[in-house]
C-alpha positions in Angstrom: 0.0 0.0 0.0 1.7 3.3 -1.1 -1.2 6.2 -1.0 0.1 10.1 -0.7 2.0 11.2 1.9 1.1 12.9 4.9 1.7 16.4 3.5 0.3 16.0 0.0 2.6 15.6 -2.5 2.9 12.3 -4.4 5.6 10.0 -3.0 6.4 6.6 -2.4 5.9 7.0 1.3 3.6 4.8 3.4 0.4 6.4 5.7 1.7 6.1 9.6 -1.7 4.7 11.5 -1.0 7.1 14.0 -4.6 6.8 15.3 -4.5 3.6 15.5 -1.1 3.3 17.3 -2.4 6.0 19.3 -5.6 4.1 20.5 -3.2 1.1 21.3 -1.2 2.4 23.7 -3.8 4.4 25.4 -5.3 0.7 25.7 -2.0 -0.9 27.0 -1.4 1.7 29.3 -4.8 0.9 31.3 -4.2 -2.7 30.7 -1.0 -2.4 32.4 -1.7 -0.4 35.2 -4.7 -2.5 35.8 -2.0 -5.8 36.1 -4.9 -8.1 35.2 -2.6 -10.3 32.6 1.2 -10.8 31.3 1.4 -8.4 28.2 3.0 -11.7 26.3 -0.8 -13.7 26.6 -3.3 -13.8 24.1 -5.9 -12.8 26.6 -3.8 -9.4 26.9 -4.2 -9.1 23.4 -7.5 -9.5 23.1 -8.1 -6.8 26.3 -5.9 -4.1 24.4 -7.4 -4.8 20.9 -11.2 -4.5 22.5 -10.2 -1.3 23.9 -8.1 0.1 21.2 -11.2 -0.7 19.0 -13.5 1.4 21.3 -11.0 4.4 21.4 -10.2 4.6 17.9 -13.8 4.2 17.1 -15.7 6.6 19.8 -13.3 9.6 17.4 -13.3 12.2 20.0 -12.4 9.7 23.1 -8.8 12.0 23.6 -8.4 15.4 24.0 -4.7 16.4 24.2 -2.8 13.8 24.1 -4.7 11.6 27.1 -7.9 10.3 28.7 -9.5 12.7 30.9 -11.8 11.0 33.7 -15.0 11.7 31.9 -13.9 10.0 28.6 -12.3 6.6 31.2 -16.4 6.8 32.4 -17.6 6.5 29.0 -14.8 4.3 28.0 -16.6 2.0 31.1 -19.9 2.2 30.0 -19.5 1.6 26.2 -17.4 -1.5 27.5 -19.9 -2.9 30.2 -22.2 -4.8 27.9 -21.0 -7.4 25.7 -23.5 -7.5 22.8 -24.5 -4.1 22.8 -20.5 -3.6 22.2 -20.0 -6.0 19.5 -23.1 -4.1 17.6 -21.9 -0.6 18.4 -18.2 -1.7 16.5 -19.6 -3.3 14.0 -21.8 0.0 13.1 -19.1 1.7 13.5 -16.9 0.1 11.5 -19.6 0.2 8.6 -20.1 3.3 9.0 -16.2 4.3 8.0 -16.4 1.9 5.4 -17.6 -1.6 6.1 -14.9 -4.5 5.6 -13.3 -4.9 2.4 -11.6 -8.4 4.0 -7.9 -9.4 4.7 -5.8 -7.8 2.0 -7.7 -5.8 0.5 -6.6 -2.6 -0.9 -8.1 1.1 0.0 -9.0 2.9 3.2 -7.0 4.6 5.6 -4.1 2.3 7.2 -5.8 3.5 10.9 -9.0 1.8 9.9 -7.3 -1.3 7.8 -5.5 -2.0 11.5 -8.9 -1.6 12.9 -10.7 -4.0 10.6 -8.0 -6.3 11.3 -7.9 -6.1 15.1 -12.0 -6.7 14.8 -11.2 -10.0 12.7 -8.9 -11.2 15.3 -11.3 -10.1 17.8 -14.2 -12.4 16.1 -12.4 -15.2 14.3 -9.8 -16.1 17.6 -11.0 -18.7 20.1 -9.4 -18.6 23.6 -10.2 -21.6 26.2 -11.3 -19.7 28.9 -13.4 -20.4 32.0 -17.3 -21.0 31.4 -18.6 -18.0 33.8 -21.9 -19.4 33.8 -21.0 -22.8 34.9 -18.9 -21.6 37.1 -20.6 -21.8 41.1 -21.7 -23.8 43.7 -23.8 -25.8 41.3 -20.9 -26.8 38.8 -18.4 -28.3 41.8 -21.1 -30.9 43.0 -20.3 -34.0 41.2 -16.9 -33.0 39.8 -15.6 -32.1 43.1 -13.0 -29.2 44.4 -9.8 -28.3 42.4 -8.1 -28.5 38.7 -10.3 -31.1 37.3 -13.5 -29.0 38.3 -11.8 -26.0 36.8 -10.6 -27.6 33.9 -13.7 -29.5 33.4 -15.9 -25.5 32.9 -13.5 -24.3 30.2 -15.1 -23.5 26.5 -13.8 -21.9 23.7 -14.6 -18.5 23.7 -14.5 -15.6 20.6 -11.0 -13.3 22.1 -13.3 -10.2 21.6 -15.6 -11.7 25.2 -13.1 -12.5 26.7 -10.8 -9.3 26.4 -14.0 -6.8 27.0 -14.9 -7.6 30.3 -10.6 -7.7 30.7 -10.5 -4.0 29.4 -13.6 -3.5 31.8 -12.4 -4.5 34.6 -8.8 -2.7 33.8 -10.9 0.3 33.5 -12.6 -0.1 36.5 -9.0 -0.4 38.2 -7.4 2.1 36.5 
């Protein structure tokens, strides 16, 4: 991909997704100080993409150069449902363009990362505890320890699993 450069004339320069970038380490910032996960698992990954995606998509989440506290409560409350979430990005994302697929040409470079981020996001399974077997119900007949844990586990789309993550990192934060 070699569009224009930044400052208009025609070059062989590549687009810098500062957005995007931008978005991302406003989202690993409040994933690390909320010390929820090692920055090396997938489940970190899937935490900073889901909030990186609701940054870069709510467009006027940062005002110079950081988040102030009113944009961290709205950060909280576009993260705290699951569904309604996954409907808001997906508007969103239509909205700047829909999803031309993996490789495909045009756009902005800020909104190609995005689309691609959302594919992880939907496409990626993680094993990861089943919350709602999880409780006093679930360790009757299996019993107290790994095998009851490890017997709750499903595989889960990274996007559920990383919301509540950024959530809760939110919440922290």
């Amino acid at each position: 991909m070699c569009p224009e450069r930044q400052d208009g004339t025609q070059g062989g320069g590549l687009l810098i997704p500062m957005a995007w970038m931008y978005a991302e380490y406003l989202a690993d910032g409040i994933l690390r100080t909320g010390d929820l996960m090692e920055p090396s698992t997938l489940e970190y990954r899937a935490g900073r993409d889901a909030l990186a995606l609701t940054v870069f998509l709510r467009d006027d989440m940062v005002v110079a150069g950081e988040l102030p506290a009113a944009r961290l409560d709205e950060l909280r409350l576009l993260t705290a449902y699951g569904v309604a979430w996954r409907g808001w990005v997906r508007e969103r994302l239509d909205a700047l363009g829909g999803d031309p697929g993996p490789g495909a040409e045009g756009g902005s470079p800020d909104l190609a990362l995005a689309r691609a981020a959302w594919r992880w996001l939907e496409e990626t399974e993680l094993l990861a505890a089943d919350l709602d077997a999880i409780g006093p119900r679930a360790r009757g007949p299996l019993g107290d320890g790994a095998d009851a844990e490890e017997a709750v586990q499903v595989w889960t789309p990274a996007w559920q699993l990383g919301l509540p993550l950024g959530h809760l990192a939110i919440q922290l934060h």
